[in-house]
C-alpha positions as CSV (number, residue, x, y, z in Angstrom):
1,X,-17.4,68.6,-47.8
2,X,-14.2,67.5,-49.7
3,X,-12.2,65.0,-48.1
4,X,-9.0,65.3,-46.8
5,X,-6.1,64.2,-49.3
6,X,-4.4,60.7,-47.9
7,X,-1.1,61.6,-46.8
8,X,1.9,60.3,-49.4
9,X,3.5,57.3,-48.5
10,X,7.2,56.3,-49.0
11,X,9.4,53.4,-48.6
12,X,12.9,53.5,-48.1
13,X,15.3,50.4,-49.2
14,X,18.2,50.2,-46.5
15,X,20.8,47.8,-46.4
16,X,24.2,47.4,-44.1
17,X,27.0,50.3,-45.0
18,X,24.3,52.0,-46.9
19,X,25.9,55.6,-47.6
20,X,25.3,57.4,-43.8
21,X,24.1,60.6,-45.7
22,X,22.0,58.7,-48.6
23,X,19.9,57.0,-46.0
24,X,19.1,59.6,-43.3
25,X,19.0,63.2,-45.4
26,X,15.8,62.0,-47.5
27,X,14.5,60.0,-44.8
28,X,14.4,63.0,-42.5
29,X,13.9,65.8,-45.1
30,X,10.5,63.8,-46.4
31,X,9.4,63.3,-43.0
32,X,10.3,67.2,-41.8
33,X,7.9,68.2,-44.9
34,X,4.9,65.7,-44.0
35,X,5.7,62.6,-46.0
36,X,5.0,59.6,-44.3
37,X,8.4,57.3,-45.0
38,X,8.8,53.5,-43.9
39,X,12.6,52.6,-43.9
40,X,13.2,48.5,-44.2
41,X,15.8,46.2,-45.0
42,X,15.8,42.3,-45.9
43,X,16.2,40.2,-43.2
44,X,15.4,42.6,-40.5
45,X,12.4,44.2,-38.5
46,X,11.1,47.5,-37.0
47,X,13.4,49.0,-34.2
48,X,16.5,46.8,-35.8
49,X,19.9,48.7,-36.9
50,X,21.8,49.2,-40.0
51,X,25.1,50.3,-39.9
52,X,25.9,52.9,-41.7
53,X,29.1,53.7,-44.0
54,X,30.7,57.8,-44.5
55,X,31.9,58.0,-48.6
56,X,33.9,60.7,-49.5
57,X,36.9,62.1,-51.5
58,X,40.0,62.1,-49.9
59,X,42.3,62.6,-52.8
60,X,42.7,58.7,-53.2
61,X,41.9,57.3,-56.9
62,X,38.4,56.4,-54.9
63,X,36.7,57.2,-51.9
64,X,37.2,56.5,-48.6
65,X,35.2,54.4,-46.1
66,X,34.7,54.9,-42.3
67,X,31.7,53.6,-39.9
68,X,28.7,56.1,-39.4
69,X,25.6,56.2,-37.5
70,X,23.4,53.3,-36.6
71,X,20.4,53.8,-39.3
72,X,17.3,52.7,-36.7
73,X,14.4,50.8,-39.2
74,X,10.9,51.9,-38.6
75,X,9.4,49.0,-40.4
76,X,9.4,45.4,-41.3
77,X,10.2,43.9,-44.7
78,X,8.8,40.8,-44.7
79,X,5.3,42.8,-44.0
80,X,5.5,46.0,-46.3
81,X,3.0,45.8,-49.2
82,X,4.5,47.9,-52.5
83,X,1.0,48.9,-53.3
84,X,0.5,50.8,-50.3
85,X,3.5,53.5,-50.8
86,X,3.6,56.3,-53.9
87,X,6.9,56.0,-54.0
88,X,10.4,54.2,-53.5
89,X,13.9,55.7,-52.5
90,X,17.1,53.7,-52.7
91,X,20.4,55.1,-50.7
92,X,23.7,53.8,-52.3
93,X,27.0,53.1,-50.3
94,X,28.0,49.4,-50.5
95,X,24.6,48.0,-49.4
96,X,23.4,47.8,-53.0
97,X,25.7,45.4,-54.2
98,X,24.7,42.6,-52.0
99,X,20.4,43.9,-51.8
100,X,20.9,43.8,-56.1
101,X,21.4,40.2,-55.6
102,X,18.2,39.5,-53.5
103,X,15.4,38.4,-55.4
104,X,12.4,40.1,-52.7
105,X,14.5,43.2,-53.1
106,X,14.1,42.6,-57.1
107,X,10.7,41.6,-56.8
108,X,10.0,44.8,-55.0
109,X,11.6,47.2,-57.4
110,X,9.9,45.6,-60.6
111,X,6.4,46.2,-58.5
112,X,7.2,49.7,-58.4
113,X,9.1,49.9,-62.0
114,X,5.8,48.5,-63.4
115,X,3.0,50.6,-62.0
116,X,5.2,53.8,-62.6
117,X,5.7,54.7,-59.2
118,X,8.5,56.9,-58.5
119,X,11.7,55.8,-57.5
120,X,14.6,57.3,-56.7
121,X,18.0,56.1,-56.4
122,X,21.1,58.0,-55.7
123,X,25.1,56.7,-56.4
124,X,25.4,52.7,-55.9
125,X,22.1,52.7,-55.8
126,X,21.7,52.3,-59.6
127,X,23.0,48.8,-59.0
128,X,19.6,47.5,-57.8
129,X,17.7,49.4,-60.7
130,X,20.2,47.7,-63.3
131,X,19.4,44.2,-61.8
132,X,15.8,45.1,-61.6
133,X,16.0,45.2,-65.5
134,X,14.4,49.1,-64.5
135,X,16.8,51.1,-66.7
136,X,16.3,49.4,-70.0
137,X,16.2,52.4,-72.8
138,X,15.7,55.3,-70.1
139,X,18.2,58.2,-68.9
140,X,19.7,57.6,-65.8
141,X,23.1,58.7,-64.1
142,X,25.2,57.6,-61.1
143,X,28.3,57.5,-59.5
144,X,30.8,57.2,-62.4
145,X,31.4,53.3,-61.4
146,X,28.3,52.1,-62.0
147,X,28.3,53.1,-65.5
148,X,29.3,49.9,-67.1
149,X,26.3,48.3,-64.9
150,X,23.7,50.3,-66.1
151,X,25.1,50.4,-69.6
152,X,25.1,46.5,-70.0
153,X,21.8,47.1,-68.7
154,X,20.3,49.2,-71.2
155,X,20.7,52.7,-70.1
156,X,20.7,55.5,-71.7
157,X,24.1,56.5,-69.5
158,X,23.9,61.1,-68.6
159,X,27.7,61.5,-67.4
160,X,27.7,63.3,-64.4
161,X,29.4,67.1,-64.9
162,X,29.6,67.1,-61.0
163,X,28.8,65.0,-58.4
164,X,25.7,67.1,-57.6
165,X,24.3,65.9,-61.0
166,X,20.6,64.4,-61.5
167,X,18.4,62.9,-64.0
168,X,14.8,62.8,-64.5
169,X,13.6,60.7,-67.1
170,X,9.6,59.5,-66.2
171,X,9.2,58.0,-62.8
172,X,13.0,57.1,-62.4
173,X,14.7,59.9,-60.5
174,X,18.9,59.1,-60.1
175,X,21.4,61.3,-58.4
176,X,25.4,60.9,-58.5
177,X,25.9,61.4,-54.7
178,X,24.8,63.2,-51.8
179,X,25.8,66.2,-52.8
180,X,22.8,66.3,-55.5
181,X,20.4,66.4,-52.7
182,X,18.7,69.1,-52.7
183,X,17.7,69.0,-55.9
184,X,17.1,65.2,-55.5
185,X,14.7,65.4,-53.0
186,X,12.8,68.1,-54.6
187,X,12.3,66.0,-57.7
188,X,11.2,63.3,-55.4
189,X,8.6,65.9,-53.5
190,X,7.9,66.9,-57.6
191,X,7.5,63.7,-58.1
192,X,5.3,63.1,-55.3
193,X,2.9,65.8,-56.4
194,X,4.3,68.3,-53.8
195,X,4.4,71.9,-54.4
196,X,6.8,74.4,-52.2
197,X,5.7,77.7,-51.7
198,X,7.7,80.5,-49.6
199,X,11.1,79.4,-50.3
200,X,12.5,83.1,-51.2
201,X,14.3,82.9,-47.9
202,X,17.9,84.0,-47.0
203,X,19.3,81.1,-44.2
204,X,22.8,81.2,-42.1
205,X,24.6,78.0,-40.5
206,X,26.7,78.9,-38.0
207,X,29.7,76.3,-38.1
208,X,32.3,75.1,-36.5
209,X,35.3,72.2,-36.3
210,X,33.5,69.2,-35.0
211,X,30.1,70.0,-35.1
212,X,28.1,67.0,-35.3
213,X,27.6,65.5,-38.7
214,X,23.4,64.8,-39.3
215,X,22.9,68.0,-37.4
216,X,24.8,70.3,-39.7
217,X,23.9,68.5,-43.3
218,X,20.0,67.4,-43.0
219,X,19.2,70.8,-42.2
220,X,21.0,72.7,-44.3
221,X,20.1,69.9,-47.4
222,X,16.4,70.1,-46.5
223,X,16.0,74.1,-46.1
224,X,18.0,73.5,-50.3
225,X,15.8,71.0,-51.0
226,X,13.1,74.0,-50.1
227,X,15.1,76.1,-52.6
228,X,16.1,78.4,-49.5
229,X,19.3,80.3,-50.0
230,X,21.4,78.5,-47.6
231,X,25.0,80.1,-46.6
232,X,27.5,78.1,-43.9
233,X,30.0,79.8,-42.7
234,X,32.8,79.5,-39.4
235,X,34.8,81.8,-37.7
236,X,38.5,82.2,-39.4
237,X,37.6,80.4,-42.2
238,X,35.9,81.2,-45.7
239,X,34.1,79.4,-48.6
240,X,35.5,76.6,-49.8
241,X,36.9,75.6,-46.8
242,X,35.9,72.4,-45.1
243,X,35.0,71.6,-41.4
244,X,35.8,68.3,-40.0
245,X,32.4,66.6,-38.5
246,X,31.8,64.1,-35.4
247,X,29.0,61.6,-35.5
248,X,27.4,61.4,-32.2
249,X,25.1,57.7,-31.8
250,X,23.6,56.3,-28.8
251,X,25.3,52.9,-28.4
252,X,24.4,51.8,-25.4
253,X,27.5,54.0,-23.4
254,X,26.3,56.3,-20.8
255,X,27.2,59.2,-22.9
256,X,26.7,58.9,-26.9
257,X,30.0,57.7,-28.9
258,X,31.7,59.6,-31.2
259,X,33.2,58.9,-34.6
260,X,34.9,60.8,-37.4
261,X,32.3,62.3,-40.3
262,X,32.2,63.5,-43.4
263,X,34.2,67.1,-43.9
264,X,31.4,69.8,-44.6
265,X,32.3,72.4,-47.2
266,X,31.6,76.1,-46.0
267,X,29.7,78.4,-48.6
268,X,30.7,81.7,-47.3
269,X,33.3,83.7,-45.4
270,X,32.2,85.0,-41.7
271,X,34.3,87.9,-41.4
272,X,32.6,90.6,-43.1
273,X,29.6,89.0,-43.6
274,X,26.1,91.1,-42.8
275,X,23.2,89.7,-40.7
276,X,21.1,92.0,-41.9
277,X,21.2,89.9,-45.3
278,X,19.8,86.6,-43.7
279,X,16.3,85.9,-42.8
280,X,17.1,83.3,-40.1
281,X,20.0,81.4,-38.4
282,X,20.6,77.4,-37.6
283,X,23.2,76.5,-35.0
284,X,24.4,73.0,-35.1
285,X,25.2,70.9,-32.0
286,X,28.0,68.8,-31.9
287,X,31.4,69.9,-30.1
288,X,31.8,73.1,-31.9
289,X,30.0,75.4,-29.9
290,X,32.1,74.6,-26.7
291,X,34.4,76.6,-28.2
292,X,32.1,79.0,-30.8
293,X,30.5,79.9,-27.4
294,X,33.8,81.5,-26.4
295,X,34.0,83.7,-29.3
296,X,33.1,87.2,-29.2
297,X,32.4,87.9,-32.8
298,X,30.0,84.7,-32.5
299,X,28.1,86.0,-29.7
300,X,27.6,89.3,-31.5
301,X,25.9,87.8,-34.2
302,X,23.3,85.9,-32.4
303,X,22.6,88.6,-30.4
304,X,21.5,90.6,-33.4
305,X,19.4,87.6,-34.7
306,X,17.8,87.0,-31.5
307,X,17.2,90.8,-31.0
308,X,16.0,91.2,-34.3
309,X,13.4,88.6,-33.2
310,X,14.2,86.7,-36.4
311,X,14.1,82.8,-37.1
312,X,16.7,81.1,-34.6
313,X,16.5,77.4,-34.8
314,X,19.1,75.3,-32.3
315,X,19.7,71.9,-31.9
316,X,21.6,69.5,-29.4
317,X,24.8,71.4,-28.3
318,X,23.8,74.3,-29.7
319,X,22.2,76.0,-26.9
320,X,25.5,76.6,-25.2
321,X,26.0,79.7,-27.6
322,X,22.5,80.8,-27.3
323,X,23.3,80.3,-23.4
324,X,26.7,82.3,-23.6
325,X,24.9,85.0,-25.9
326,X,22.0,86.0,-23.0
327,X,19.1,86.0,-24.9
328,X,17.5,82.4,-23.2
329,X,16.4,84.6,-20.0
330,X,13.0,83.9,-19.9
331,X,12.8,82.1,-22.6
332,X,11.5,78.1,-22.5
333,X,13.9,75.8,-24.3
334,X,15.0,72.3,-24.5
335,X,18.2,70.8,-25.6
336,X,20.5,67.5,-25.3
337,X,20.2,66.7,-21.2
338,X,23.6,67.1,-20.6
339,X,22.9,70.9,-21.6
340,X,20.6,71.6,-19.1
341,X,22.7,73.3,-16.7
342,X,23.6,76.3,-19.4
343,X,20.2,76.7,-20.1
344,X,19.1,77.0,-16.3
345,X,21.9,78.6,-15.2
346,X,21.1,81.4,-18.4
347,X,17.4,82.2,-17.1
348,X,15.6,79.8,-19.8
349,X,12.9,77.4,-18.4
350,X,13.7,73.8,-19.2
351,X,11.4,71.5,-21.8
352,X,12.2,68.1,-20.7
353,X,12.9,66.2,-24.3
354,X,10.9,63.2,-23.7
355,X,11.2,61.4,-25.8
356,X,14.5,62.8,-27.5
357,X,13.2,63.8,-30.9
358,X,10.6,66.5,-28.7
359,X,11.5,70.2,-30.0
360,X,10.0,73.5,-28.4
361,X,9.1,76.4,-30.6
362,X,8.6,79.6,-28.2
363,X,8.5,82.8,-30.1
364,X,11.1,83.1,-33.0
365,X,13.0,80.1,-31.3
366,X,13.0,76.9,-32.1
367,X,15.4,74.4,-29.8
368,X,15.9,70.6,-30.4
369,X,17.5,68.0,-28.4
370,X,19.4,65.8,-30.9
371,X,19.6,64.6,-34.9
372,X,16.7,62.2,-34.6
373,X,14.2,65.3,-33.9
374,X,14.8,66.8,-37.1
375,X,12.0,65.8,-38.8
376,X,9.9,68.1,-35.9
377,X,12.9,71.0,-35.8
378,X,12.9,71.2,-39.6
379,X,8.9,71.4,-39.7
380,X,8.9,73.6,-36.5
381,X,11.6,76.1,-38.3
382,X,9.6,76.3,-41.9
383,X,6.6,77.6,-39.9
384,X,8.7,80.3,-38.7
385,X,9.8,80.9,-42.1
386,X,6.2,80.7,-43.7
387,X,8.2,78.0,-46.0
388,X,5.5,75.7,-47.2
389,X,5.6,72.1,-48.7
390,X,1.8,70.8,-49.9
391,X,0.7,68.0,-51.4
């Protein structure tokens, strides 16, 4: 009998005002498609916190800075042992420039660097490869700063046409920023000796002002990374257009806190557009569908996606549309606590989400509770989709 392969092993090098996006979009995407991933951080243990820092473009000469989620580690530096993970993954924001000058964070790297282990390393993160002495005669690129970094460094610098660019040169996968993702990840999952299989499917985001941040972009960058056709539209608003995002975190409140996130970019317009063309739908939570649940034209549309017993996956707020829309009656769903009413109150039978990352799959639903079950919602929804990731 042939044994059963070992699953892939990943560690993730996280640092204070590591880029919010950089961090927690690969981190959950791997997981969601069965890789095992360790996030650390010098200094700190399992069940500590990095903070977390939201880059973007805001028509300044660079980019702008506000605070983002509290990044929760899942393992301890001081015990990780480089020969036990197939692969290393290093965020950028500012974290890099301080973690470049630590000599265990060095030390790691070049342990990786030398047996040819993959490593990937998006934006800043370059910074850390370029002290590692990683780069020396190999193809890399990076967020356009770094380039005199990694060209004093010896490296062979790609200038990035956008800022979704990547690089591939051997084991070193680099990525400008985040919005190289999805085909970041996949060269990581490449890289990893994953294959994906099913991913000739046709996916709609249903959007709105204020949904919340992780819940709207890990998604819809995983089911990319998948090389799904992904489409994101909102109400009274068409491609191109951007909707503003809230980071929701558990801070020790007695609600969850929010903050200002980055501004999502839409990919299609909603009037006009033709459910019959998509395969499945993803509803973010958030604050938007308070009000998306009030729009008629919104209702209408998951009403033909629940009807049509496609793929519905809904997370955290979410379920207040699906609530508004009658199709929960009878159905069994979870969804953030504070939710429950609308889902009683619609005929649903209530999953307790205990812990909070629990989601439910009942028929050609899948419901979540909030942004640290994606891993579970993500893997729940591919079933649906017969989308596949092996290894």
């Amino acid at each position: 009998m042939a044994s059963a392969k070992a699953q892939k092993r990943v560690l993730l090098l996280c640092g204070d005002y590591m880029e919010d996006y950089e961090a927690m979009v690969p981190f959950q995407a791997l997981l969601a498609f069965g890789v095992s991933v360790d996030a650390v951080c010098p200094g700190k243990k399992a069940g500590e916190v990095c903070r977390t820092a939201v880059h973007q473009s805001s028509g300044h000469q660079t980019y702008s800075e506000s605070r983002g989620h509290n990044f929760a580690l899942n393992a301890t530096f001081d015990e990780i042992e480089s020969a036990k993970y197939d692969g290393l993954v290093i965020p950028g924001g500012r974290a890099p420039e301080y973690l470049a000058m630590d000599a265990s964070v060095i030390d790691l790297v070049r342990d990786f660097s030398n047996s040819r282990k993959p490593i990937a390393s998006i934006c800043h993160g370059q910074l850390i490869l370029a002290a590692a002495g990683s780069v020396e005669g190999r193809k890399c690129t990076a967020y356009p700063p770094v380039k005199p970094v990694l060209i004093a460094a010896g490296a062979h610098w790609v200038e990035p046409e956008t800022m979704a660019a990547c690089v591939v040169d051997g084991n070193i996968i680099t990525a400008a920023t985040y919005e190289g993702h999805p085909e970041f990840i996949r060269h990581i999952v490449k890289a990893l000796g994953g294959t994906i299989t099913g991913s000739d499917r046709r996916i709609l985001f249903l959007c709105g002002d204020y949904m919340e941040d992780y819940e709207v972009t890990v998604p819809f960058q995983s089911l990319q990374a998948l090389e799904c056709h992904v489409d994101a539209v909102c109400p009274k608003k068409k491609a191109g257009d951007t909707c503003p995002t809230a980071i929701h975190d558990f801070e020790g409140d007695q609600t969850y806190s929010e903050k200002p996130g980055h501004n999502f970019v839409l990919t299609a317009k909603f009037e006009g557009l033709e459910a019959s063309k998509y395969d499945a739908l993803v509803i973010p939570g958030g604050r938007a569908p308070e009000y998306l649940a009030l729009d008629d034209s919104v209702i209408a549309l998951v009403k033909d996606f629940m009807e049509t017993k496609k793929p519905v996956a809904s997370i955290c707020h979410g379920q207040q549309i699906l609530a508004a829309a009658n199709v929960l009656k009878g159905r069994k769903c979870t969804a953030y606590p504070a939710v429950k009413l609308n889902v009683v109150l619609s005929g649903a039978t209530w999953l307790e989400p205990d812990p909070i990352d629990r989601c439910f799959t009942d028929g050609n639903l899948v419901t979540g509770a909030a942004w640290p079950g994606h891993p579970e919602f993500i893997s729940q929804f591919m079933t649906l989709l017969g989308v596949r990731v092996s290894f």
